[in-house]
BALONU-78375 format. One record per residue (C-alpha): residue number from 1; x, y, z. Coordinates in steps of 0.001 Angstrom, whole numbers, padded with zeros to 6 digits, m for minus. Each point is the difference from the previous one (the first is absolute). Layout:
! residues N
+-----+---------+---------+---------+
:   k :      px :      py :      pz :
+-----+---------+---------+---------+
: NUM :       X :       Y :       Z :
...
+-----+---------+---------+---------+
***
This chain:
! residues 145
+-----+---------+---------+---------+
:   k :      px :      py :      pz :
+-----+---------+---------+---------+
:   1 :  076402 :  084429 :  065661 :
:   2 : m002998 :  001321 : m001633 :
:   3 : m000160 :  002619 :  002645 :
:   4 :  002993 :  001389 :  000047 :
:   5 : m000245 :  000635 : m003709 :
:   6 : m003031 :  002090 : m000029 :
:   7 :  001911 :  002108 :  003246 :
:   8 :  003185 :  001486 : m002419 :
:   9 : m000433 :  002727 : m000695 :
:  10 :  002430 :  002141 : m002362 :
:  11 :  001170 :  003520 :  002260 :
:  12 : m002510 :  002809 : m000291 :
:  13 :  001608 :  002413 : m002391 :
:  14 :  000333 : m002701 : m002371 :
:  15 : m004148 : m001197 :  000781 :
:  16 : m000559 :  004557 : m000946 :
:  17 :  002265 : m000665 : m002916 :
:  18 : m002345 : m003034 : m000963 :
:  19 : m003304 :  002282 :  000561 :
:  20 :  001120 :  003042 : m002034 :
:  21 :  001375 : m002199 : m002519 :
:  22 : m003393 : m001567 : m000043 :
:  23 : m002138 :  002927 : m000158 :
:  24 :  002242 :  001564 : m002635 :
:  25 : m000674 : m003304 : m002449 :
:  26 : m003148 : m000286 :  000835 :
:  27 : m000751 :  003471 : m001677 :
:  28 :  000559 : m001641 : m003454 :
:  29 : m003077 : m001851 : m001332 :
:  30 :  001887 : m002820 : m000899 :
:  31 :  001784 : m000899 :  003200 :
:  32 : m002929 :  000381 :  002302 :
:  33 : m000811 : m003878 :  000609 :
:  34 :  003967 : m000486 :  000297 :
:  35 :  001996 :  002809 :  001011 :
:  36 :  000295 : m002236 :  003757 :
:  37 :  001726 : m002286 : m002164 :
:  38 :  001915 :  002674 : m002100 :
:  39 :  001424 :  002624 :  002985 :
:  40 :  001149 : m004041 :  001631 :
:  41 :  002222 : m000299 : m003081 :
:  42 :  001358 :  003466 :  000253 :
:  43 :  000533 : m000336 :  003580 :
:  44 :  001772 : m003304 : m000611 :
:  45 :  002686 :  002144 : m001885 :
:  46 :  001493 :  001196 :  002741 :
:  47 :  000422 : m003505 :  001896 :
:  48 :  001331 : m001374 : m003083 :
:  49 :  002809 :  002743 : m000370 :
:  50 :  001215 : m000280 :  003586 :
:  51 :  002770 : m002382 : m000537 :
:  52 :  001024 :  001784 : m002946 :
:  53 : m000417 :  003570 :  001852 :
:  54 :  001900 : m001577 :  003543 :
:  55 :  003079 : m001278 : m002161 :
:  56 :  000375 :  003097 : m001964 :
:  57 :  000097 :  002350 :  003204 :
:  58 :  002283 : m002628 :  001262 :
:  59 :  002519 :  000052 : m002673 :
:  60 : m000388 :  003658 : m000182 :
:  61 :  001257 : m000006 :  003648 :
:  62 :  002565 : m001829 : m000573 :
:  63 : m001360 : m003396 :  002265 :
:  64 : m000157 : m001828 : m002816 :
:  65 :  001013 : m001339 : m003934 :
:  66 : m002325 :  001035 : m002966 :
:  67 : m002604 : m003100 :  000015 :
:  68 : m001014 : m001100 : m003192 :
:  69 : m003728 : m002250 :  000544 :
:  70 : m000561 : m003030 : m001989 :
:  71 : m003395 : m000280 : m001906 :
:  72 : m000792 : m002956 :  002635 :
:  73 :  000430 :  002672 :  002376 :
:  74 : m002040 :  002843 : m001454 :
:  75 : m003205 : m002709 : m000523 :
:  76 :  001023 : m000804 :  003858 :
:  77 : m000634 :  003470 :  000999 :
:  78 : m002557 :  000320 : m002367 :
:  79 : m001912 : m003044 :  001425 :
:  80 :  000420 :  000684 :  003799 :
:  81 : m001181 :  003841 : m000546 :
:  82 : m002972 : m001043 : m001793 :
:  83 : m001037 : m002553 :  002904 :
:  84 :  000972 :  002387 :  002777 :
:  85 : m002138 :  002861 : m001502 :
:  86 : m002966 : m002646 : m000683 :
:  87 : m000143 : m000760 :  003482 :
:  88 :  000319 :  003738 :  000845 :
:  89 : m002757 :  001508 : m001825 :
:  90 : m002236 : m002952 : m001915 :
:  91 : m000188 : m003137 :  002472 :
:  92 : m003155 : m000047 :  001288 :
:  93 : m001108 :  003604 : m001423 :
:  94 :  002046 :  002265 :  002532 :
:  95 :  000767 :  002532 : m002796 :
:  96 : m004009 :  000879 :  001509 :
:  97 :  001329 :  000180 :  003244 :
:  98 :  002806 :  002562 : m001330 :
:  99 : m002639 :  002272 : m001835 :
: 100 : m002575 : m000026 :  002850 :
: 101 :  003527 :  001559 :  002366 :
: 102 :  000659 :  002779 : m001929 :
: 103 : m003365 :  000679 : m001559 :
: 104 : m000305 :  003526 :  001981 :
: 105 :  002223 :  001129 : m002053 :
: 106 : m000737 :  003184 : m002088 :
: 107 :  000040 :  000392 : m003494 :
: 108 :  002886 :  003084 :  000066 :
: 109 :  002161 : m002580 :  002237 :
: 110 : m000423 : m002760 : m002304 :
: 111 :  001302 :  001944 : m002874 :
: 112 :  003322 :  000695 :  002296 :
: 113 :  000154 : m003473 :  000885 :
: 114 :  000189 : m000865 : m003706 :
: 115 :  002971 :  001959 : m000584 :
: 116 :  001561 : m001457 :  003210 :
: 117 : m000846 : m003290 : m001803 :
: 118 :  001998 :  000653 : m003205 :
: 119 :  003037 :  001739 :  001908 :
: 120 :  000152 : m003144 :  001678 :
: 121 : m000466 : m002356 : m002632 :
: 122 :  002942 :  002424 : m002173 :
: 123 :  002245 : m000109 :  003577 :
: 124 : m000081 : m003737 :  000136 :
: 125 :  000584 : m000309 : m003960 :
: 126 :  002860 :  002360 :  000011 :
: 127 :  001667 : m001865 :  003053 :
: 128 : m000554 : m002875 : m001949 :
: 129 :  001637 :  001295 : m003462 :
: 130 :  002177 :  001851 :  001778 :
: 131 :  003549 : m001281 : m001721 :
: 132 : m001632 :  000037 : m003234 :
: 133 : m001090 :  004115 :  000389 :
: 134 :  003216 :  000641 :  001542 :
: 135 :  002039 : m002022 : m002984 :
: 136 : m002155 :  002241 : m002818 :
: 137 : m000532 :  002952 :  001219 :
: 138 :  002485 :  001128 :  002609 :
: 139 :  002741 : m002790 : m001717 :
: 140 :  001242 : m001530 :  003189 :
: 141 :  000435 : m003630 : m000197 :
: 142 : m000499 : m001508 :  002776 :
: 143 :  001857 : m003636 : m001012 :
: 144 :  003188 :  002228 : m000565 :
: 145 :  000277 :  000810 :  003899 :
+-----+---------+---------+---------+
***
């Protein structure tokens, strides 16, 4: 068992995401003994949101009925994320791993990677919040359909 936990492995662009993410916290003075364990949490986002982000492009399709998750749910999703990215990034210190891969990067592509980082991070919160924008801003209501 114990071996086939240290052998997942989250898919590469989400291990660069982890390393510029990393680099990026580890600028501020503050974060350097835990941005690891910060750039995890961020990255976590993403997993957590993928329910929400899957049945809101669903109902948006048309596949679907406007789901409405229970708080039970949300600490669900919540918990599972949290264990999925521990096991990705701070089980038996592979976040070192993940640096050691990309450390040839240069300094000029880090800095692009960070903005790749927040587009991302934006992109999966806008999926995510997508009935809300589209119900204050553009005022289309989706439940109305």
């Amino acid at each position: 068992m114990r071996d086939w936990l240290t052998s997942i492995r989250p898919p590469k662009f989400i291990r660069y995401l982890f390393f510029i993410g990393y680099n990026w916290y580890r600028s501020f003075e503050s974060e350097r003994s835990d941005a690891h364990f910060t750039i995890t949490i961020v990255l976590s986002l993403h997993l957590f949101l993928l329910p929400f982000i899957l049945t809101n492009i669903q109902f948006i399709l048309g596949y679907g009925n406007m789901v409405v998750f229970s708080k039970m749910e949300i600490i669900l999703f919540a918990i599972i994320s949290g264990f999925l990215q521990y096991y990705f990034f701070l089980y038996q210190n592979k976040w070192k791993h993940y640096i050691g891969e990309f450390n040839h990067i240069r300094r000029k592509q880090q800095r692009i990677g960070i903005i790749y980082l927040f587009i991302y991070i934006i992109f999966c919160l806008a999926l995510a919040l997508l009935p809300i924008i589209l119900l204050f801003i553009f005022d289309i209501d989706l439940r109305n359909r």
